[in-house]
VOPAGU-2260 file (C-alpha; in pm, 1 decimal, decimal comma):
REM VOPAGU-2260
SITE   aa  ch    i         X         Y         Z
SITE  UNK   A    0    -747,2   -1787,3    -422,4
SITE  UNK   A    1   -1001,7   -1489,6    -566,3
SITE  UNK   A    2   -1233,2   -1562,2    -884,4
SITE  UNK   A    3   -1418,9   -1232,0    -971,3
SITE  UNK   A    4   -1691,0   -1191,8   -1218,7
SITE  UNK   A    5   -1776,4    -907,3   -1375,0
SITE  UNK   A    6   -2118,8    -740,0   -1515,8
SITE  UNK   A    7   -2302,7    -495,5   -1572,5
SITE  UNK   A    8   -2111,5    -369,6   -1930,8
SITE  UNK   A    9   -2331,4    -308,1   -2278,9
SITE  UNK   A   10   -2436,5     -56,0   -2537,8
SITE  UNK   A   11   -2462,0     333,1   -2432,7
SITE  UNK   A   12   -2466,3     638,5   -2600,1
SITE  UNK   A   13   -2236,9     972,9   -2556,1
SITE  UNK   A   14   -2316,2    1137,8   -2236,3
SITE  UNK   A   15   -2494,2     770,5   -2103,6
SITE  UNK   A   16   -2405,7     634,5   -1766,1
SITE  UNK   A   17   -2325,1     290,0   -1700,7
SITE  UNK   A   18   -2264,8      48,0   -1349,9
SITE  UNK   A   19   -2010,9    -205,7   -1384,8
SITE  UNK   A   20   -2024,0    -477,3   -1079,1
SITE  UNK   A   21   -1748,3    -740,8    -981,5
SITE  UNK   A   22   -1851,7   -1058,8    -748,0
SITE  UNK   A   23   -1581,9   -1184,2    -544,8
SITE  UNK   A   24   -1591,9   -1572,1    -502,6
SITE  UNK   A   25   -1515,3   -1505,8     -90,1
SITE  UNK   A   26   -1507,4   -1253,7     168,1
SITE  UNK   A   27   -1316,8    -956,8      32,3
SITE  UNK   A   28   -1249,0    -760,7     388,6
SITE  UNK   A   29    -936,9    -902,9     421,9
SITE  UNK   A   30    -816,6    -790,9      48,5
SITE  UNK   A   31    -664,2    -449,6      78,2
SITE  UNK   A   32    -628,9    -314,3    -309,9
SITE  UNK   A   33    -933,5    -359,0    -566,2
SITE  UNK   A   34    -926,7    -148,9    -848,7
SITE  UNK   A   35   -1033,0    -180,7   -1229,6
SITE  UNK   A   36    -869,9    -172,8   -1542,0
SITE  UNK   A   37    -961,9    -161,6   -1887,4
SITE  UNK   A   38    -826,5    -273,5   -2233,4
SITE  UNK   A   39    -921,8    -120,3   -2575,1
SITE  UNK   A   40    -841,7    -245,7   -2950,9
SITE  UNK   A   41    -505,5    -239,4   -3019,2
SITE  UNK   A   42    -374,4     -81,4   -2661,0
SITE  UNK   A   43    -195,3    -152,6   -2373,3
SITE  UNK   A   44    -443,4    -225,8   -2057,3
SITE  UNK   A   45    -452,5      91,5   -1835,5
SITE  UNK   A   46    -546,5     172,9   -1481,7
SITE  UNK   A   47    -911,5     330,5   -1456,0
SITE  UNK   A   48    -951,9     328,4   -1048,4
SITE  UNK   A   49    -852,4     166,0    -725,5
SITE  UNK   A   50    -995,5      96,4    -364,1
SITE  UNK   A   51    -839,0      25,4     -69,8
SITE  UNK   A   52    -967,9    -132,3     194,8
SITE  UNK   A   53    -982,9     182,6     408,3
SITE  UNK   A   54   -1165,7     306,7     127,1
SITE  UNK   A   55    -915,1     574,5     -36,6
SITE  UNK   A   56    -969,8     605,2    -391,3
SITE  UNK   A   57    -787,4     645,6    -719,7
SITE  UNK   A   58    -841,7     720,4   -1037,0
SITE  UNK   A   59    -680,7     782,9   -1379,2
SITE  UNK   A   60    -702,3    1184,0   -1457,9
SITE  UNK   A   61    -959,2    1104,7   -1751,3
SITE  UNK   A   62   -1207,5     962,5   -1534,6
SITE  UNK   A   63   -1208,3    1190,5   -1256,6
SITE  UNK   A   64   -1517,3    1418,0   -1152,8
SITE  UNK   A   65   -1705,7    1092,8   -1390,9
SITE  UNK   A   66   -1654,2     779,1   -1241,8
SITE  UNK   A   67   -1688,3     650,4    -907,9
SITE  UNK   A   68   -1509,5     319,7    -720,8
SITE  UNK   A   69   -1710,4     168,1    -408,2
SITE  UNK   A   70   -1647,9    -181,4    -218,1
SITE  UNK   A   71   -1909,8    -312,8     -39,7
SITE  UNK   A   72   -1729,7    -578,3     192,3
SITE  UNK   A   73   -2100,4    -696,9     333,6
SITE  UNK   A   74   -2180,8    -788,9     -62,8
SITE  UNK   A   75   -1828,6    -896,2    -160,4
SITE  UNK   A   76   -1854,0    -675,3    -435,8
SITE  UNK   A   77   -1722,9    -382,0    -553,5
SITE  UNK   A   78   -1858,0    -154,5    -864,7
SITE  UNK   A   79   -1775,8     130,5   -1088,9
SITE  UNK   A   80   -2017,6     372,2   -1189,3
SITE  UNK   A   81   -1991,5     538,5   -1474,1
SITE  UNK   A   82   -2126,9     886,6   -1594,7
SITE  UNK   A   83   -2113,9    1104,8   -1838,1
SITE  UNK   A   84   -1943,2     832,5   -2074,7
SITE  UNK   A   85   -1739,7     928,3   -2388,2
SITE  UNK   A   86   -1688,3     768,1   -2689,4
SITE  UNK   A   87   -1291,8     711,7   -2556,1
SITE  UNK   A   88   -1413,8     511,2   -2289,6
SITE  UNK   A   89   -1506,0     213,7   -2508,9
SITE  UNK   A   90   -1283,6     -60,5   -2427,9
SITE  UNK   A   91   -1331,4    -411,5   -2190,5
SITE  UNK   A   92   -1299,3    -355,8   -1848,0
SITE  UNK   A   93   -1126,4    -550,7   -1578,4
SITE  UNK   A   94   -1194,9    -618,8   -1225,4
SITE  UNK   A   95    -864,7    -686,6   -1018,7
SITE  UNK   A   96    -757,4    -767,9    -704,6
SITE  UNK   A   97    -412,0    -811,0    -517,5
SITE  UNK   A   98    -448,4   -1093,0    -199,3
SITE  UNK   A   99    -123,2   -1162,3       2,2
SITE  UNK   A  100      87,0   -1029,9    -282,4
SITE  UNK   A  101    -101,7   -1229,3    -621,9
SITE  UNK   A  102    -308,1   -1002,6    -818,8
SITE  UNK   A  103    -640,3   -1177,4    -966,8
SITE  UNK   A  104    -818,0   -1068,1   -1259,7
SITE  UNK   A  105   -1129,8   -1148,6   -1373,5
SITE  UNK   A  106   -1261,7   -1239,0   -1777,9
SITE  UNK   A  107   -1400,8    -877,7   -1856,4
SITE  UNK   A  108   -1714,0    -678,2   -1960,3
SITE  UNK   A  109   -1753,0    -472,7   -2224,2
SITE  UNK   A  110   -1822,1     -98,5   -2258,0
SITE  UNK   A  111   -1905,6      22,9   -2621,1
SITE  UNK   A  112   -1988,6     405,1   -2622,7
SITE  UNK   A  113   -2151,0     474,6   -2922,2
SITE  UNK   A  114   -2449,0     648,1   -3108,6
């Protein structure tokens, strides 16, 4: 079993950057996808980025050339940094991660973009 907790959401303005971390309750080498999601009012959850253990990355289009995925396997933690943050990009986001076919989910931190 995997319990992740995220941090690291809060308060930014337009054009603000923001690092998102997830803590994985044990060693995370052995999980091969990682990835975060995120949810906003009144729509479906959505697919922000992913990390493999090899470490090749994916991202949904919006993000791209603004966010950044990394895993660090020594921590057991993997993060999300996020620049150049738009109003859009308000929502809660979600740290997952599929182990031997089960995909885990932690409770979610919040990302309000606003001035």
């Amino acid at each position: 079993q995997v319990q992740l907790v995220e941090s690291g959401g809060g308060l930014v303005q337009p054009g603000g950057s923001l690092r998102l971390s997830c803590a994985a309750s044990g060693s995370i080498i052995s999980i091969n996808l990682m990835g975060w999601s995120r949810q906003a009012p009144g729509k479906q959850r959505e697919f922000v980025a992913s990390i493999t253990s090899s470490g090749d990355t994916y991202y949904l289009d919006s993000v791209k050339g603004r966010f950044t995925i990394s895993r660090d396997n020594a921590k057991n933690t993997l993060s999300l940094q996020m620049n150049s943050l738009k109003p859009e990009d308000t929502a809660v986001y979600y740290c997952s991660a599929l182990f031997l076919a089960r995909q885990y989910w932690g409770q979610g931190t919040q990302v309000t973009v606003s001035s």
